[in-house]
C-alpha positions in Angstrom: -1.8 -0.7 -34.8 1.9 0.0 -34.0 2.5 1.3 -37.6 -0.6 4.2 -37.3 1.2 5.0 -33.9 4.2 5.5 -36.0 3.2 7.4 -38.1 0.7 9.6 -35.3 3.9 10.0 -33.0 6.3 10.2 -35.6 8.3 7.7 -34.1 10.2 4.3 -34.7 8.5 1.1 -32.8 11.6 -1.3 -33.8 12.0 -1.7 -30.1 8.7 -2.5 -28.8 7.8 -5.3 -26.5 4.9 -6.2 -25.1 4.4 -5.7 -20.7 1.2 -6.4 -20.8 -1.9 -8.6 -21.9 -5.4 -8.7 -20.9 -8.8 -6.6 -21.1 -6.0 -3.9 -22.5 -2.7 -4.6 -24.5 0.4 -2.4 -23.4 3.4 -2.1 -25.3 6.8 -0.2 -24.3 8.2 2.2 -26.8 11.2 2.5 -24.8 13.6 4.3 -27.6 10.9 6.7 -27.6 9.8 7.0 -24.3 5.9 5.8 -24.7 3.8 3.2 -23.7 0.9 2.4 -25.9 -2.0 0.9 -24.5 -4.9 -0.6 -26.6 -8.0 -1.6 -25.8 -9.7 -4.6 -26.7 -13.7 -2.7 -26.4 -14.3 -0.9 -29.2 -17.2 0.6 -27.7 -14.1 2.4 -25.0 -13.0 5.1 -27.4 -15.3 7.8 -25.2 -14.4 6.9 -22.0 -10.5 6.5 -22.9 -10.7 9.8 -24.2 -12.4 11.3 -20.9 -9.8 8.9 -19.0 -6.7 10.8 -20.6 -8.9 14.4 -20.0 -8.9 13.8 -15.9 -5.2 12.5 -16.0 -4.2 15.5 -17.8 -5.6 17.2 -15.2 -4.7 15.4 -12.1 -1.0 15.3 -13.1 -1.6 19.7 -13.5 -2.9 19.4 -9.9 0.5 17.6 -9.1 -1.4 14.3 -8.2 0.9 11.0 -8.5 -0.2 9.4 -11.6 0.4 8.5 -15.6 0.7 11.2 -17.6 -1.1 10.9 -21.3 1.0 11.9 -24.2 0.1 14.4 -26.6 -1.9 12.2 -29.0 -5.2 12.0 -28.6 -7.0 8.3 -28.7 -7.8 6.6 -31.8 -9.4 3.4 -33.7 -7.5 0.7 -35.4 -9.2 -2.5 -36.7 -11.7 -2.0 -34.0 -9.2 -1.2 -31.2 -8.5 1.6 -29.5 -5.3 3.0 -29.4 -4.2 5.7 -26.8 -0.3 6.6 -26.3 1.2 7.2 -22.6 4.6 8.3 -20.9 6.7 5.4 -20.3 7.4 6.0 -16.6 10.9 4.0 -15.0 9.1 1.3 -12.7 10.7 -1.4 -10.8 8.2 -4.4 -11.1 8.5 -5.6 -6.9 7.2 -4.2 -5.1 4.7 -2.6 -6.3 2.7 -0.5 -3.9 1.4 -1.3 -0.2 -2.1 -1.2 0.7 -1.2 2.1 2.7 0.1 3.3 -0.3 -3.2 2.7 -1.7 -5.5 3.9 1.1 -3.4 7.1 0.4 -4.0 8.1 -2.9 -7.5 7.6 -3.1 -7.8 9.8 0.4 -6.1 12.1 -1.8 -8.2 12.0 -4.3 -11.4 11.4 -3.1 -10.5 14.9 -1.7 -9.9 16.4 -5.3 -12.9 19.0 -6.7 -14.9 17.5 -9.2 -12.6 17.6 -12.7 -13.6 19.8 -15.8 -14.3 16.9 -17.7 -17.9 15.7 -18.4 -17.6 12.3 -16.4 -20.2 9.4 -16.7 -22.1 8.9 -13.5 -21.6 5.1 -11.8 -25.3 4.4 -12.1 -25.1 1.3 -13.9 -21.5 -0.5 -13.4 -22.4 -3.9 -14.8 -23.2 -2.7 -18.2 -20.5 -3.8 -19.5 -21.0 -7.0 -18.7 -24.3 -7.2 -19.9 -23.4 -5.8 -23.3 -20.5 -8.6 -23.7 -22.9 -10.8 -22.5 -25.5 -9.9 -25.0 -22.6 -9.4 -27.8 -21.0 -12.8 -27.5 -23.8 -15.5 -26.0 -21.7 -18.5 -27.3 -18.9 -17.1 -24.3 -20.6 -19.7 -21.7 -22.7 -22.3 -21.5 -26.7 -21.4 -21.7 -27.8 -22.7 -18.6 -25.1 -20.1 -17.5 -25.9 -17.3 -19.4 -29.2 -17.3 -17.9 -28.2 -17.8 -14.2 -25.6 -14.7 -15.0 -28.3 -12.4 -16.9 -30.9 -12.8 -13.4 -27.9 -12.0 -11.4 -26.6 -9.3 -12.9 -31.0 -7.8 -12.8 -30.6 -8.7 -9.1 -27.6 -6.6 -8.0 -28.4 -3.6 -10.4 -31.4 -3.6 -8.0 -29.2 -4.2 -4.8 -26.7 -1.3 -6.3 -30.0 1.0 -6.9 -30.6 0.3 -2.9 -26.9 1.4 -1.9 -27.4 3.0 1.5 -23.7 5.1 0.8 -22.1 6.1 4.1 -19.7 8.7 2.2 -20.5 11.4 -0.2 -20.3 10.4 -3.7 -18.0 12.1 -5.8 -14.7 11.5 -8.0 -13.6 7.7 -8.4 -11.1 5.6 -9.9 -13.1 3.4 -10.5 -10.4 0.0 -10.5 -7.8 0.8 -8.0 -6.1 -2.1 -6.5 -2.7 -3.3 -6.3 -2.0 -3.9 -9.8 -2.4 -0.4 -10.8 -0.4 1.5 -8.1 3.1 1.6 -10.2 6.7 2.3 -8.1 8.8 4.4 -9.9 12.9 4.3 -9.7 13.1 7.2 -7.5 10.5 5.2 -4.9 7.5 7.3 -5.8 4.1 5.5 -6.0 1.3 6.3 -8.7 -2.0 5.2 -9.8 -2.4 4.0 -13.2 -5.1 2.8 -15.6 -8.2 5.1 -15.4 -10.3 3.6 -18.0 -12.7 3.4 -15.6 -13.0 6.9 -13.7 -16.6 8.2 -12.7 -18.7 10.5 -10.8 -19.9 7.9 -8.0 -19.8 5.9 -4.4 -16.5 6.3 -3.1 -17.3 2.5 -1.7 -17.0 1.6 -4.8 -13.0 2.2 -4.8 -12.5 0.9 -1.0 -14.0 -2.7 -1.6 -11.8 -3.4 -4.6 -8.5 -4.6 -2.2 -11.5 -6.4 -0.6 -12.7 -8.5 -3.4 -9.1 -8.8 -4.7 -8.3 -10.7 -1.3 -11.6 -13.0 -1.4 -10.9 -14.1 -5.1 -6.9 -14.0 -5.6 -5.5 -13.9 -2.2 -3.9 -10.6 -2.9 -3.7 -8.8 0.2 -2.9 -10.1 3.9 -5.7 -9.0 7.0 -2.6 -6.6 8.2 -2.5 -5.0 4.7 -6.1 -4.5 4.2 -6.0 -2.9 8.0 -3.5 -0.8 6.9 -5.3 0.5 3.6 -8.2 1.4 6.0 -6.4 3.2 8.4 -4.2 5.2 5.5 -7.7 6.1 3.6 -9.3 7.1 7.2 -12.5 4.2 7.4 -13.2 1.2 6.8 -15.3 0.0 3.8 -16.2 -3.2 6.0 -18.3 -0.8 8.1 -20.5 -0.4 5.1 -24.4 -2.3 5.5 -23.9 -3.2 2.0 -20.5 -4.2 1.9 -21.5 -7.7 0.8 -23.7 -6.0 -1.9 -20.5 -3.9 -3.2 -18.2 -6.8 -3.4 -20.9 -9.0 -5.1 -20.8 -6.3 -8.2 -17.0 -6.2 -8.3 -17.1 -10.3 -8.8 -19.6 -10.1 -11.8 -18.2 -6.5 -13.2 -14.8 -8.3 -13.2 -16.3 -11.0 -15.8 -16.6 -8.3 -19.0 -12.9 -9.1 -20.6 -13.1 -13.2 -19.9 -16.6 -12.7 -21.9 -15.4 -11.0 -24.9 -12.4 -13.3 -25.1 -13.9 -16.5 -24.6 -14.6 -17.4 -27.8 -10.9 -16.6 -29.2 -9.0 -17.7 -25.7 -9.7 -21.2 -24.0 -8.0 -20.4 -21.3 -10.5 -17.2 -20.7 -13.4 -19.6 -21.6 -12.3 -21.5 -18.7 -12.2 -19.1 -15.9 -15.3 -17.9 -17.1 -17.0 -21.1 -16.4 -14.9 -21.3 -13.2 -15.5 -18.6 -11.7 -19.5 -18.8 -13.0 -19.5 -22.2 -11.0 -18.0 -20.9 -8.2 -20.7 -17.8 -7.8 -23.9 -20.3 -8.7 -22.4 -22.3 -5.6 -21.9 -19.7 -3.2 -18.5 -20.4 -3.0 -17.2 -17.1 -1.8 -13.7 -19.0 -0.8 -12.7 -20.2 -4.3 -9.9 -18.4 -5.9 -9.6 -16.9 -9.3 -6.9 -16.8 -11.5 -5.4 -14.0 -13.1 -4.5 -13.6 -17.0 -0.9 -15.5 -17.5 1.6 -12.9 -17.9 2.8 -12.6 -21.2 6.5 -13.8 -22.1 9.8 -11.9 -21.0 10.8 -10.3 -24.2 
């Protein structure tokens, strides 16, 4: 994959190292200043491409994000392969949840991009398709509890009673993805996921991040709601809204389960801990990958 970037970019990729490991692969090009991400859904190759679209033209509006570079997305081996601006970060810390609230108030304000963008009417589909495309991921009796579950909150999302208007979202903004640059400037990264849809569905995210992984403290969630301007918590279906984040969250864990024990694991974890009720069980996230 790193030798078609090569020879796409036209550059050397002696020095790469990998920063990061999960749903998506990211490798640093530093001598070159990239950063090539790639995607382990092969079915992504659209909505990367519409991803790269709406950052090109957030980062013309002068919004604080990643900025694409000039390739455009491509397939290797069944992976897609899209090539970014490696940015100067320092890893800690990261971004507050004020810093948070603030950039989706900013751009929850932004006009709808000129960009054909999917509409959020469905957001466990991708679930169900890596459920359906790998059924040895989990046990049966599993697989069937998650199949009825996923039927019963497409019909809870269907009922959203949405207190905002619906409109441009991120569509996986939480800490992990707000990125501090040197000079102390705080973006939002990874928009593989950006839609025409509830704005709720970007304010519960920090939510479910603190239920499952103990991310954020009550003062910094308060903080995030005060810095966006209202409180997600407000929301009658809140519970509803958080409930799809758990089961969206499971698409990667599927695919890899079959390849990666430890994925197989936290799928039946976490798949134990939803069949219970369990909503104080924590989740783990993907083990960093080594220091190069």
């Amino acid at each position: 994959m790193l030798a078609e970037v090569a020879e796409c970019c036209g550059v050397a990729i002696s020095d790469a190292r990998l920063v990061h490991q999960h749903s998506n692969s990211a490798v640093a090009l530093p001598n070159s200043g990239l950063l090539v991400r790639i995607a382990s859904n092969p079915d992504a190759l659209a909505q990367i491409k519409v991803s790269l679209a709406v950052t090109r033209w957030l980062v013309g509006r002068g919004y604080p994000t990643v900025e694409p570079a000039t390739v455009e997305p491509f397939l290797v081996t069944g992976r897609v392969v899209s090539v970014w601006k490696l940015l100067d970060v320092v890893d800690r810390p990261r971004g507050t949840g004020a810093d948070l609230g603030r950039l989706l108030r900013i751009l929850h304000k932004e006009p709808p991009p000129p960009v054909a963008l999917k509409p959020l009417s469905d957001p466990l589909e991708g679930v169900s398709r890596a459920v359906a495309n790998h059924p040895d991921g989990m046990q049966p009796q599993d697989r069937a509890w998650l199949l009825t579950k996923i039927d019963e909150l497409r019909s809870g999302w269907t009922a959203l009673r949405e207190q905002l208007r619906p409109g441009l979202v991120h569509g996986d903004a939480h800490s992990n993805n707000l990125l501090r640059v040197r000079d102390g400037g705080v973006l939002l990264g990874d928009w593989d996921h950006v839609a025409v849809g509830p704005r709720e569905w970007d304010l519960v995210q920090p939510y479910y991040m603190q239920r499952r992984f103990g991310r954020h403290t009550e003062e910094e969630l308060q903080n995030f709601a005060v810095a966006y301007g209202w409180d997600v918590r407000e929301c009658a279906d809140f519970e509803t809204l958080i409930q799809v984040r758990e089961v969206f969250g499971l698409s990667p864990y599927v695919r890899r389960a079959l390849v990666n024990e430890w994925a197989r694991d936290e799928v039946e974890h976490r798949l134990r801990t939803l069949r219970t009720g369990n909503t104080t069980a924590r989740w783990s996230s993907p083990p960093r990958p080594p220091s190069p």
